[in-house]
C-alpha positions in Angstrom: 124.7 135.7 186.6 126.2 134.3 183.5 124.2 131.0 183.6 120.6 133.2 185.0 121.2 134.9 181.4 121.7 131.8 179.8 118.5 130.4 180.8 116.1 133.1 181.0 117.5 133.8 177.1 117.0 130.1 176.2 113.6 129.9 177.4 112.1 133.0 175.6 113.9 132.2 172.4 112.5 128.7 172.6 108.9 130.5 173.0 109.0 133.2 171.0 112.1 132.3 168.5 115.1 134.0 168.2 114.1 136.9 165.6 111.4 138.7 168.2 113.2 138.6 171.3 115.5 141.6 172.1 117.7 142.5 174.7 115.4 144.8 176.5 112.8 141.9 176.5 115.8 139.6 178.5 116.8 142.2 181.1 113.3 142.9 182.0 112.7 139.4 182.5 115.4 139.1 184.5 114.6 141.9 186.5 118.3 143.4 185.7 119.5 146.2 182.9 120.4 145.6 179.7 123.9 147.0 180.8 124.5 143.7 183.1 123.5 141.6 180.3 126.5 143.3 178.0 129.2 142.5 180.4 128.6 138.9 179.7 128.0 139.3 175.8 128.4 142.0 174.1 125.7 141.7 171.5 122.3 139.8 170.9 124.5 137.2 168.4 127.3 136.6 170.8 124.4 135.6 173.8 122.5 133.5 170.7 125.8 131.9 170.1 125.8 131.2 174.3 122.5 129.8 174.4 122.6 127.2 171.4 125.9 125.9 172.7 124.8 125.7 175.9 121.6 124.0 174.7 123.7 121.4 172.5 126.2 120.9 175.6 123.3 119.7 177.7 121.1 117.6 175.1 124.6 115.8 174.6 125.1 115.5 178.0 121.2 113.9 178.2 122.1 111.7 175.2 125.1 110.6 176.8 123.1 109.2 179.6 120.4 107.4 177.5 123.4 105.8 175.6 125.2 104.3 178.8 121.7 102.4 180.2 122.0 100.0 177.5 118.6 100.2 176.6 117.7 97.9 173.2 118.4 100.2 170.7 114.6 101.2 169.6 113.7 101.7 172.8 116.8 104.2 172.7 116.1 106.4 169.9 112.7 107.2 171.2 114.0 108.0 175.0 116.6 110.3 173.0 113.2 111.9 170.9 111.6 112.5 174.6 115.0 114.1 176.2 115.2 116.5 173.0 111.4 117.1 173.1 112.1 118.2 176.8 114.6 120.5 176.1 113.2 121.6 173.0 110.0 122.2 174.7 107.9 120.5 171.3 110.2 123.7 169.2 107.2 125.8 169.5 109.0 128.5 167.8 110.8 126.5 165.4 113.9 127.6 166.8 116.1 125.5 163.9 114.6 127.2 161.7 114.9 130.7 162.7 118.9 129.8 163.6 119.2 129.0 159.9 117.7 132.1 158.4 119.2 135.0 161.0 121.9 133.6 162.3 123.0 131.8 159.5 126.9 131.4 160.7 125.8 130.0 164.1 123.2 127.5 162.4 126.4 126.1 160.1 128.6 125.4 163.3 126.2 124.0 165.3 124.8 121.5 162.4 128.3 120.3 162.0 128.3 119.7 165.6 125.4 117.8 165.8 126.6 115.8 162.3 129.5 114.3 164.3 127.7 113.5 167.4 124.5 112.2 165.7 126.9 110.3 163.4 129.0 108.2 166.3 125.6 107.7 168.1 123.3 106.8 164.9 126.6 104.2 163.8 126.9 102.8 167.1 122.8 102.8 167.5 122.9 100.2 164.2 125.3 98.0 165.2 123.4 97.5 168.5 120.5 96.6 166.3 122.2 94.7 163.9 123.6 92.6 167.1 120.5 92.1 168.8 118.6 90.9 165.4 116.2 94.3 165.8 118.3 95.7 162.4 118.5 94.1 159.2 122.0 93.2 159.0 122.7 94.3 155.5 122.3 97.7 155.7 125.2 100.6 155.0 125.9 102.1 158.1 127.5 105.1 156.3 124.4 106.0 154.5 121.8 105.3 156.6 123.3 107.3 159.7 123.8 110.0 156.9 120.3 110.1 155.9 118.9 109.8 159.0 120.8 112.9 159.9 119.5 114.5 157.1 115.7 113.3 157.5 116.1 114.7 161.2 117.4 118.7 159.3 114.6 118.4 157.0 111.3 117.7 159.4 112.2 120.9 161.3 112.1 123.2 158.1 108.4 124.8 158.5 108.0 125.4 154.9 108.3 121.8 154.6 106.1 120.7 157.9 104.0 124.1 158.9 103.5 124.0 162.8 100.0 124.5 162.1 99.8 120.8 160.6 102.4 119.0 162.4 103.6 119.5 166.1 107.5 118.5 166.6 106.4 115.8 168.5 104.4 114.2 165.8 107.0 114.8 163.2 109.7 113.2 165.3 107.5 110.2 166.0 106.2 109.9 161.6 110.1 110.1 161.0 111.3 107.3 163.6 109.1 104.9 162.5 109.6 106.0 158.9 113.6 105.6 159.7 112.8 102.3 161.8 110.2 100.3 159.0 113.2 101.1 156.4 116.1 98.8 158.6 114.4 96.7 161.0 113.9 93.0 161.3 110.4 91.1 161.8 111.4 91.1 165.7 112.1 94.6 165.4 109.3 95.7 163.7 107.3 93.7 166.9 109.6 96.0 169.6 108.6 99.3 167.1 104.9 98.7 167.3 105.1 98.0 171.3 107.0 101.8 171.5 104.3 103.4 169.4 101.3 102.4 171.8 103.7 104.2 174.7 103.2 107.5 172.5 
C-alpha cells in the first residue's frame, strides 16, 4: 500500500503541484480513506517528504544506468535530460519550485542531495569529454560542474522562465547547449549540432 500511495501522490503532485493537492484528493484517488493513508504518514509533509525522495531515488537510479552504457559524453547529458523529462513529466506544475516555497526544509535537503550527485556525475561527465577531445581541455572542472549545477536550479524558477513562455523541455534543451557551446571542442561542437536535429 505504501508504494500505491507513493505513486498515486507523485503523479498528482507532478500535475497539479504540491500546494493544491490534499489528502482527501489522494485517498479518493486511490479509492481508499484518508485514515489508510495516515498509517503510512502521518501528515501531508511527511508523504511530500516520501514522494521527493522516492522520486530522486529513482531518477538516480535511471542516471546510474545512462552513466554505465558509456555513451560519448554529449550524447549522455541529453539521454539523462530525456530520463528526467520522463519522470518529471515536462514539470508541468513546476514542482521545484513549489518544493522551494512550501516546503522550504524538504527543498534544502533534497538540493544538497542532488549537489553531490550532480557533482560526481557533471566531474566525471568532463573528464570523459576532455578524454575523447569533445571538451576543451582547459576548463576548471570545479567551477564549471558548479555552475552547471546552478544553471540547472535557476531554469526551473518560474519567475525567471514563466511556463507560459518556456516548456521544461525547451529550457533544458536552451541550457545544454548554452552549457555545451561554453566547453566544447570544434569536434564537439559537430556531435552537439548532430543531438539537436534528434530534438
Amino acid at each position: 500500500m505504501r508504494d500505491k500511495i507513493l505513486e498515486k501522490s507523485n503523479e498528482l503532485f507532478l500535475n497539479l503541484g504540491f500546494k493544491s493537492v490534499t489528502m482527501d484528493e489522494i485517498a479518493s484517488a486511490l479509492g481508499v480513506s484518508k485514515k489508510t493513508i495516515y498509517k503510512y504518514y502521518k501528515n501531508k509533509t511527511e508523504l511530500v517528504n516520501g514522494v521527493t525522495l522516492s522520486m530522486f531515488n529513482t531518477i538516480c537510479h535511471g542516471i546510474d544506468g545512462i552513466c554505465e552504457l558509456n555513451l560519448n559524453p554529449i550524447d549522455e547529458l541529453f539521454s539523462i535530460k530525456r530520463l528526467v523529462m520522463e519522470n518529471l513529466k515536462d514539470e508541468k506544475s513546476s514542482p521545484q519550485y513549489q518544493l522551494q516555497k512550501y516546503y522550504p526544509k524538504i527543498y534544502a535537503s533534497l538540493k544538497q542531495k542532488q549537489f553531490h550527485v550532480m557533482q560526481d556525475c557533471v566531474i566525471n561527465n568532463l573528464k570523459k569529454g576532455i578524454e575523447s577531445e569533445l571538451y576543451r581541455n582547459n576548463i576548471d572542472l570545479e567551477f564549471i560542474s558548479r555552475i552547471y549545477f546552478n544553471g540547472m536550479i535557476g531554469i526551473k524558477d518560474k519567475d525567471l522562465f514563466p511556463l507560459k513562455d518556456y516548456s521544461m523541455n525547451s529550457l533544458m534543451t536552451y541550457y545544454l547547449e548554452y552549457h555545451l557551446r561554453g566547453i566544447c571542442t570544434i569536434k564537439g561542437i559537430h556531435q552537439l549540432e548532430n543531438q539537436l536535429k534528434l530534438k
